[in-house]
BASE-582430 format. One record per residue (C-alpha): residue number from 1; residue in one letter; x, y, z. Coordinates in steps of 0.5 Angstrom, whole numbers. Layout:
# BASE-582430
{NUM,A,{X,Y,Z}},
...
END
This chain:
# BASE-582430
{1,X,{0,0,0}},
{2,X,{6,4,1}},
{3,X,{9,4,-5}},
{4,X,{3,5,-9}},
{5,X,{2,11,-6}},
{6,X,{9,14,-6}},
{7,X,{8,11,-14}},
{8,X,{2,15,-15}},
{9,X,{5,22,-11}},
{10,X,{11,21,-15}},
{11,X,{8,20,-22}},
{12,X,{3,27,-19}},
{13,X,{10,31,-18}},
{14,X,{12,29,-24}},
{15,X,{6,30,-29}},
{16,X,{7,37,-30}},
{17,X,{15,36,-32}},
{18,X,{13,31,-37}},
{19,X,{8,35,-40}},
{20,X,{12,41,-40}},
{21,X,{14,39,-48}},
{22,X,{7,39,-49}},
{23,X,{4,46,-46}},
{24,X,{11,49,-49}},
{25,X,{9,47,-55}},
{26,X,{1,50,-55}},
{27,X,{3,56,-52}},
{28,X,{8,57,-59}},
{29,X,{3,54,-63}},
{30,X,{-3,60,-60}},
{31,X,{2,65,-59}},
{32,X,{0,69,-66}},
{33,X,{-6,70,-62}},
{34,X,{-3,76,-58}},
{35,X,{-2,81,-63}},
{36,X,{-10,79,-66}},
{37,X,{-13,80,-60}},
{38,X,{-9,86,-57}},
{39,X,{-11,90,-63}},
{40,X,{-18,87,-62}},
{41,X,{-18,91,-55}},
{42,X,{-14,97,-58}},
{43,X,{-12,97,-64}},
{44,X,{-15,104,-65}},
{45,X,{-11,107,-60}},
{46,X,{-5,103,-62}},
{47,X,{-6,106,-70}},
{48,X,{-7,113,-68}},
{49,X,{-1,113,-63}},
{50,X,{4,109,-69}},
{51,X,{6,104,-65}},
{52,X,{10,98,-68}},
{53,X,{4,93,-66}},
{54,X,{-1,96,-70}},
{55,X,{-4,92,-75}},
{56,X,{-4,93,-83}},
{57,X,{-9,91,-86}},
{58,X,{-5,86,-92}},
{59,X,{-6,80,-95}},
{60,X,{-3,75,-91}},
{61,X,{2,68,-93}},
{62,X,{6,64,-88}},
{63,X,{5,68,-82}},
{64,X,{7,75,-86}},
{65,X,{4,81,-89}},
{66,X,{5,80,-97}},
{67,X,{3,86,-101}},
{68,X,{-1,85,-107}},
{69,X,{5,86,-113}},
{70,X,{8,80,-109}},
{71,X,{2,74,-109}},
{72,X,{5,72,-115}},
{73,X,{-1,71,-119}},
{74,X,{-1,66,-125}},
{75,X,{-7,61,-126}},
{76,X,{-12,65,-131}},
{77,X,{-19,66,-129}},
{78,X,{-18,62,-123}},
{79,X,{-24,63,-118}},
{80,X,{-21,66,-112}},
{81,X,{-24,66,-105}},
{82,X,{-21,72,-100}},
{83,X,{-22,70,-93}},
{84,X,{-24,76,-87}},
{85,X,{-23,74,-80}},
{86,X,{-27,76,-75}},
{87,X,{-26,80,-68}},
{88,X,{-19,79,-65}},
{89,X,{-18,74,-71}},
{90,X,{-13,73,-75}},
{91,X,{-12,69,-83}},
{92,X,{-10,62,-79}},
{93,X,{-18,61,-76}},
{94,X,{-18,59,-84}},
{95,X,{-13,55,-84}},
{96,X,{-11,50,-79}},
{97,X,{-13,47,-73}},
{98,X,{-8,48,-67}},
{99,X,{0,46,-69}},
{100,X,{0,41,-63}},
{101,X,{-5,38,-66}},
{102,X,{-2,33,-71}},
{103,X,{-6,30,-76}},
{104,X,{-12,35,-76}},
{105,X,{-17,36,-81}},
{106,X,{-15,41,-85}},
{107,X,{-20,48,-85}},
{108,X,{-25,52,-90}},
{109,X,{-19,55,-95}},
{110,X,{-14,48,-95}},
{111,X,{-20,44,-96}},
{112,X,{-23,49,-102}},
{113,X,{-17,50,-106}},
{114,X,{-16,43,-105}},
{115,X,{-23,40,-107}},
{116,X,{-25,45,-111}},
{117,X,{-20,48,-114}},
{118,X,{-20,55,-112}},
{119,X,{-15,60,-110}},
{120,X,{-15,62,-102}},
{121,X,{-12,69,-100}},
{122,X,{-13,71,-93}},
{123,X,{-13,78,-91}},
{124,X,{-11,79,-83}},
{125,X,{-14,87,-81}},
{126,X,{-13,91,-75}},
{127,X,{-20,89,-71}},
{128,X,{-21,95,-65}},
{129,X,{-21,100,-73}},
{130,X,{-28,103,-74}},
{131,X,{-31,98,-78}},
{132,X,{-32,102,-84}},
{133,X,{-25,104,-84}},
{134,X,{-23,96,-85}},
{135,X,{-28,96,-90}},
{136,X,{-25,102,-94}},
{137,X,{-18,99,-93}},
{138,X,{-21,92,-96}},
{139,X,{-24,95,-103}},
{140,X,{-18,99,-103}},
{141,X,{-14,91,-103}},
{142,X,{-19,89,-108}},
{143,X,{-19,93,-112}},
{144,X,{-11,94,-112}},
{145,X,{-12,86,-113}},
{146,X,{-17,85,-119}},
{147,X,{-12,92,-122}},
{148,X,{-5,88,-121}},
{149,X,{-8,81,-123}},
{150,X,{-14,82,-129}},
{151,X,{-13,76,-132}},
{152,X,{-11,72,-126}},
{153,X,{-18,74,-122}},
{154,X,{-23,70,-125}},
{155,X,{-29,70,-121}},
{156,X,{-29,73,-114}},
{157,X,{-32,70,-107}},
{158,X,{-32,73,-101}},
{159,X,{-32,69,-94}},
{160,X,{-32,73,-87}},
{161,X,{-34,70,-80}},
{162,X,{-37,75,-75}},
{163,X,{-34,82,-76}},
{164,X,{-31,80,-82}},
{165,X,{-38,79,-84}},
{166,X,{-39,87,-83}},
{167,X,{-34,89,-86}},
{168,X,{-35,86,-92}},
{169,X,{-41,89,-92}},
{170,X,{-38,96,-92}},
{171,X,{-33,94,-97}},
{172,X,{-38,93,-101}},
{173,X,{-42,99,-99}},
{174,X,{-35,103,-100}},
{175,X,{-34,100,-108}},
{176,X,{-40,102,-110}},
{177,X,{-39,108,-108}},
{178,X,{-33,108,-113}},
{179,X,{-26,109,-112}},
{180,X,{-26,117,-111}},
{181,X,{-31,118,-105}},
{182,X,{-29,111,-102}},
{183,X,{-21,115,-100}},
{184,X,{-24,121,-98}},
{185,X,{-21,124,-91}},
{186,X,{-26,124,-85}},
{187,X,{-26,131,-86}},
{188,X,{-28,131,-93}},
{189,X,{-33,126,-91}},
{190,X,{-36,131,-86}},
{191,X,{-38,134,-90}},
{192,X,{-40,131,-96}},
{193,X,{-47,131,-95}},
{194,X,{-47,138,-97}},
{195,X,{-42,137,-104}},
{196,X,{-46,131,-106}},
{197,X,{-51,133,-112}},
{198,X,{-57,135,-109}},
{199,X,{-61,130,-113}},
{200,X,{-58,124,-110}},
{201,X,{-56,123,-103}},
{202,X,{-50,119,-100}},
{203,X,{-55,114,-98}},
{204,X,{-57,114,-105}},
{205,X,{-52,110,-108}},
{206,X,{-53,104,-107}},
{207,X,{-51,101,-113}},
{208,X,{-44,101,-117}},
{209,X,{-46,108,-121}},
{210,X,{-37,109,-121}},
{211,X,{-36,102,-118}},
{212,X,{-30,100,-116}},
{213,X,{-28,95,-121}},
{214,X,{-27,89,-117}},
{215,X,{-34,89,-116}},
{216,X,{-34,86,-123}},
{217,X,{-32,80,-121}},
{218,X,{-35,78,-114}},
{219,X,{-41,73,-115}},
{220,X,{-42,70,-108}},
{221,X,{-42,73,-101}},
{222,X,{-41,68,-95}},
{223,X,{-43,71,-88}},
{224,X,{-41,66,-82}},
{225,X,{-44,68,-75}},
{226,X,{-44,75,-78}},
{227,X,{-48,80,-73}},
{228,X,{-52,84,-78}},
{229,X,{-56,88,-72}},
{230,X,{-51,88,-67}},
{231,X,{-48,84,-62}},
{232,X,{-52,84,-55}},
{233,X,{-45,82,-52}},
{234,X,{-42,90,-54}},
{235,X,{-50,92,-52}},
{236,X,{-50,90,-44}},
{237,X,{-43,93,-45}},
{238,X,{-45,99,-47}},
{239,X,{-52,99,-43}},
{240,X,{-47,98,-37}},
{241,X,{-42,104,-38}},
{242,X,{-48,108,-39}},
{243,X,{-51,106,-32}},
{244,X,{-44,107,-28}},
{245,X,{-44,113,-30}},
{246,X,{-50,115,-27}},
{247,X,{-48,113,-21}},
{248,X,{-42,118,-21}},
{249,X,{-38,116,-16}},
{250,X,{-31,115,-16}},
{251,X,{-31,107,-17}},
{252,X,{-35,107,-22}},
{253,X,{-33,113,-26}},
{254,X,{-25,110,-26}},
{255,X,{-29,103,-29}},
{256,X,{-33,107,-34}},
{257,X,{-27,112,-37}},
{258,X,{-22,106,-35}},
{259,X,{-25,100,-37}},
{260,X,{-31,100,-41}},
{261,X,{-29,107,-45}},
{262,X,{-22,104,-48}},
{263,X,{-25,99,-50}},
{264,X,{-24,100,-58}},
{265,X,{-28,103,-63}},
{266,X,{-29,96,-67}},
{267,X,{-31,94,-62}},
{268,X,{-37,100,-60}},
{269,X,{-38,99,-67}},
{270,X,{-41,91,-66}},
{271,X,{-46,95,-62}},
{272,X,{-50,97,-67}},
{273,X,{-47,94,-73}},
{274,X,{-45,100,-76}},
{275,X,{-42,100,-82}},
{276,X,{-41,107,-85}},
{277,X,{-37,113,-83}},
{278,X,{-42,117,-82}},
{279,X,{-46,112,-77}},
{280,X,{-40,114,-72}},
{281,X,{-37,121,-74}},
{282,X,{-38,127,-71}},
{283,X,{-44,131,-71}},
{284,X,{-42,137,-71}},
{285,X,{-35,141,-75}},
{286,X,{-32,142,-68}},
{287,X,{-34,135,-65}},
{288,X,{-27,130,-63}},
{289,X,{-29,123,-68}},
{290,X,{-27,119,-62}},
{291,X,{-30,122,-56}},
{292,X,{-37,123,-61}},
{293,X,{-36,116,-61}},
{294,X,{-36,116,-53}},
{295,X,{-42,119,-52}},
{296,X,{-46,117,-56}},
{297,X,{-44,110,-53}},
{298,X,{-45,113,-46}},
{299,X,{-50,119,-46}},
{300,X,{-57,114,-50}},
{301,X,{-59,110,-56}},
{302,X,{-54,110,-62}},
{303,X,{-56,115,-68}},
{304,X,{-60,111,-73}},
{305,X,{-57,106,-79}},
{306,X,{-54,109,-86}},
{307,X,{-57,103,-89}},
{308,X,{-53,99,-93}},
{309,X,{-56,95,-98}},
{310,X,{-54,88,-101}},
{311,X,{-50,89,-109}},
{312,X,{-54,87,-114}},
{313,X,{-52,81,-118}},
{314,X,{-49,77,-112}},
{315,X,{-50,71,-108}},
{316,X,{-51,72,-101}},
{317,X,{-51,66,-96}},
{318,X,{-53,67,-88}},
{319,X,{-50,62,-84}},
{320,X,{-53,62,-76}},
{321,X,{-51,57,-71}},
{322,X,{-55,54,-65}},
{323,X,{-52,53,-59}},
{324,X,{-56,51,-54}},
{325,X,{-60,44,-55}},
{326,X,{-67,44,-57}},
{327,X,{-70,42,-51}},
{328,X,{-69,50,-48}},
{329,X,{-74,55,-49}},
{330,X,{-75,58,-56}},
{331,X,{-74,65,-53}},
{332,X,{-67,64,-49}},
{333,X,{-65,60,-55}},
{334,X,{-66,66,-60}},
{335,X,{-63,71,-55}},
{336,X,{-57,67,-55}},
{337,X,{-56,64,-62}},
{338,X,{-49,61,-63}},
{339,X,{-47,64,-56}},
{340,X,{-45,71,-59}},
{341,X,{-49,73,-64}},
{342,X,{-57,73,-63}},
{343,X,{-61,68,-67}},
{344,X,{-64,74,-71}},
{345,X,{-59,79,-71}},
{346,X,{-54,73,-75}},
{347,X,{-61,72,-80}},
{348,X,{-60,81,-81}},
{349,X,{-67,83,-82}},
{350,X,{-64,89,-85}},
{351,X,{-60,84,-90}},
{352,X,{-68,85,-94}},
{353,X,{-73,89,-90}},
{354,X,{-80,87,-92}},
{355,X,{-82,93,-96}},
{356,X,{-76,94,-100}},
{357,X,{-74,89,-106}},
{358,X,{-67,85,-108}},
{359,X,{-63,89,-113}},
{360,X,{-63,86,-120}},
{361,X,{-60,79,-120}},
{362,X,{-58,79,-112}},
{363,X,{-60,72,-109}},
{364,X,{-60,72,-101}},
{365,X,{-60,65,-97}},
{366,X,{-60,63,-90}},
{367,X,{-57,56,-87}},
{368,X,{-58,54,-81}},
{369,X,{-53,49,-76}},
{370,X,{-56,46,-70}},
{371,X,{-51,45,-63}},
{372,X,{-46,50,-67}},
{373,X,{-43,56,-63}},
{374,X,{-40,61,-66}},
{375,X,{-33,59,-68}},
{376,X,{-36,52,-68}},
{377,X,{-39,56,-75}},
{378,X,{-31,55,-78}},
{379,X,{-29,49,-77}},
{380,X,{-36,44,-78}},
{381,X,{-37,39,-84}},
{382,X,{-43,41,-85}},
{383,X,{-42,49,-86}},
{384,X,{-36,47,-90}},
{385,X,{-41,42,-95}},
{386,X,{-46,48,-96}},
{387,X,{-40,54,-98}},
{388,X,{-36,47,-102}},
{389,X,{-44,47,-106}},
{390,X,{-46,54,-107}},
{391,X,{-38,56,-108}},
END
């Protein structure tokens, strides 16, 4: 008896040196995280302070910025897949599982050019930037993409999970503003509801009157775990900050100007899935576009949507997961979707709002997973079968 117990307390002592290989390799495995996930949080401030740390958005291949003249594009006409992540995300979710995980099944962009014969490229973005701003930046890249390779870009197809999602949808909203309007400063664009021609608002230009010209080759849309109406979880952080400033002492003054009013803007901007400049500029010429964007948070509702309506001729696929089992109530299960995002957020009932028609040639379809969680939505067979189908 005594020796089984001084065998079993040594083997006790002796497990986490034996597993030490084993964590070393995880945390190496996971620490291309850190960045995504410091940007996520900070990006923003980081951005505006120049600090090396800062993300770019870029194309990305084996761990590293590659700028679009260096893709080395070859194969004419090929069908080419463009990959967004999401929130405190990078271009590897796409790719693989864990590298300590030998032997995994490989992941969407591996399987697809694999199976499918499509060019993957993954784009990797600062997350904590407004969300218009990644979308601004991202129809610039593909427009910059389609420009340098026109032979090499056949049909273009666009896959983003949660925020990338968004920012796909503002990109579109940007290309088809055309490429002059879409590189306007955010100076200029305060006040460009007074230069814009009187007969046709800003809001107006909703199809490609100048379009950039990547807009030419996208056909299909895929939108995983994307919250189309706002994330409840950035929601009850805004409703929280709101409340510990009407408490206004001490303690809760420090948590709301130290901890909920840092956190990024990408961030604030999953709140109410804001998706154009204007949605978070400042009101007024004399306003601070940051502290704008605090106050409205802090001081009441968010200011109405810049509606942004789907691309004609393009294929949209909702992709909504279900987290909790059936046997829960209907009610609690929509509430909480895939665990981040909301049932009918996912679904985005402003996708198609019942009283407005699809553009000219626009398909919109809904799929849903059940016992899926949101980035379950990026690694489950049967979301791979659907994007391998309607590729």
């Amino acid at each position: 008896m005594l020796r089984r117990t001084l065998t079993s307390l040594a083997r006790a002592a002796l497990l986490p040196v034996r597993n030490a290989e084993h964590w070393l390799l995880s945390g190496r495995a996971h620490q291309h995280y850190w960045q995504p996930v410091l940007n996520g949080a900070f990006g923003d401030q980081l951005a505006a302070q120049g600090d090396a740390r800062a993300i770019a958005l870029s194309f990305r291949r084996g761990g590293q910025d590659v700028p679009v003249a260096e893709l080395g594009l070859s194969e004419e006409r090929q069908k080419t897949v463009v990959f967004v992540h999401g929130l405190m995300g990078d271009e590897l979710i796409w790719q693989a599982g864990p590298a300590d995980a030998p032997g995994g099944p490989l992941r969407y962009g591996p399987r697809l050019a694999a199976e499918a014969g499509v060019r993957p490229l993954y784009v990797r973005y600062n997350s904590g930037r407004h969300i218009s701003e990644n979308g601004r930046a991202l129809s610039a890249l593909l427009t910059e993409l389609v420009e340098t390779y026109p032979q090499a870009v056949g049909e273009l197809v666009l896959v983003g999970h949660s925020m990338g999602g968004l920012v796909i949808r503002s990109a579109g909203y940007y290309g088809a503003l055309g490429n002059e309007q879409s590189a306007m400063s955010k100076e200029q664009l305060t006040n460009a509801e007074e230069n814009a021609p009187k007969e046709l608002s800003i809001a107006d230009y909703s199809l490609p009157l100048a379009g950039a010209p990547w807009l030419a080759h996208l056909r299909t849309v895929f939108l995983l775990g994307v919250p189309h109406e706002g994330s409840y979880l950035e929601q009850n952080s805004a409703a929280v900050e709101r409340l510990l400033r009407r408490l206004d002492v001490l303690p809760t003054r420090l948590l709301a100007s130290e901890v909920f009013a840092r956190r990024s803007n990408g961030i604030k901007d999953l709140g109410a899935a804001r998706l154009v400049d204007e949605d978070w500029l400042p009101l007024g010429p004399a306003a601070d576009a940051h502290d704008a964007a605090d106050s409205a948070d802090a001081a009441g509702p968010p200011r109405p949507r810049t509606p942004v309506p789907l691309l004609p001729s393009v294929a949209y696929h909702v992709l909504v997961g279900t987290w909790l089992r059936a046997g829960r109530a209907q009610a609690l299960r929509d509430y909480f979707g895939d665990g981040l995002v909301g049932t009918a957020s996912g679904q985005g009932p402003s996708l198609a709002p019942d009283d407005t028609p699809l553009p000219p040639g626009t398909r919109l379809r809904t799929a849903r997973f059940a016992a899926q969680h949101h980035t379950g939505l990026l690694r489950h067979e049967a979301a791979y079968q659907y994007l391998r189908r309607w590729l």
